[in-house]
C-alpha positions in Angstrom: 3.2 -9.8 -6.5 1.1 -11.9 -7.8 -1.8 -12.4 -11.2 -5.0 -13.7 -10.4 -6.7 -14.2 -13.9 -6.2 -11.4 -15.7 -5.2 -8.9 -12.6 -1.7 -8.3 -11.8 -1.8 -7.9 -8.1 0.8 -6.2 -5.2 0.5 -6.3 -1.9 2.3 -4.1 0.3 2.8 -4.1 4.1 3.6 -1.3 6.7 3.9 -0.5 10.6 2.0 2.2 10.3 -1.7 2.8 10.9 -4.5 5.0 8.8 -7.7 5.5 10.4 -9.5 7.5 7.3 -11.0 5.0 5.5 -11.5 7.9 2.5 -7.8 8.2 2.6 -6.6 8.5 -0.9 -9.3 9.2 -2.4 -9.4 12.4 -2.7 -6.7 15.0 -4.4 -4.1 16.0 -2.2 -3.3 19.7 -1.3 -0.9 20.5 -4.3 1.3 22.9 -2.1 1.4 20.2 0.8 4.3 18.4 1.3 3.3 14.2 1.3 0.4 12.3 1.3 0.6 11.5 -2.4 1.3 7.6 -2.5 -1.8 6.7 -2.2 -3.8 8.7 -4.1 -1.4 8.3 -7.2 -2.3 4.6 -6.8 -6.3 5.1 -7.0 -5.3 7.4 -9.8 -3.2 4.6 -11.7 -4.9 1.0 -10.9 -8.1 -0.8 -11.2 -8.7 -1.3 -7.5 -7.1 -0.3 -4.2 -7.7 -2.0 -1.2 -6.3 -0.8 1.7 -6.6 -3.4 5.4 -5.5 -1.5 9.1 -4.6 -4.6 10.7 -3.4 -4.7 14.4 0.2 -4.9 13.6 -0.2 -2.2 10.3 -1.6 -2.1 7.3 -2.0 -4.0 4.0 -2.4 -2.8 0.3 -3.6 -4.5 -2.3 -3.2 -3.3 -6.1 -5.1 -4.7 -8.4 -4.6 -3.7 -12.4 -6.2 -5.7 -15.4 -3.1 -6.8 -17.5 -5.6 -8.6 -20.0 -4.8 -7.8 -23.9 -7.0 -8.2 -26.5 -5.8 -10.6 -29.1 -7.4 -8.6 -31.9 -6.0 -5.4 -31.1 -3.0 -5.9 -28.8 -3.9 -3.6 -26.7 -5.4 -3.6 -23.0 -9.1 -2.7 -22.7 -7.6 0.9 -21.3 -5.5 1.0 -24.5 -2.1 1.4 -22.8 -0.8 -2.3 -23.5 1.5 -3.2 -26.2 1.0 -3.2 -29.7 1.3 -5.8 -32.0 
């Protein structure tokens, strides 16, 4: 984890392998069992980047963690008041 700017970013690693590069994007079956994580993540941050490297695959979260002096508040409104 890491800020670049104003952008909080986490990267996460895994074995595993996805081959849908729409993965995530789209609502997941509300009576299926899984497959959540990801969209929940496109659902909750600014930008999702998702890399299928040989070895697994890398996400990158990226959320804007910049305040607005005037108001205290993040530009989505969600950040702590003053």
């Amino acid at each position: 984890m890491w800020t670049v700017a104003d952008v909080l970013v986490l990267e996460v690693r895994d074995r595993g392998r996805i081959d849908d590069p729409l993965v995530g994007r789209t609502a997941p079956d509300p009576t299926g069992h899984g497959q959540r994580g990801l969209w929940i993540a496109n659902q909750l941050c600014d930008l999702v980047q998702l890399r299928s490297l040989d070895d697994g695959v890398v996400v990158r979260l990226h959320v804007n963690i910049a305040v607005d002096t005037n108001t205290g508040s993040s530009p989505d409104g969600f950040g702590p008041q003053v």
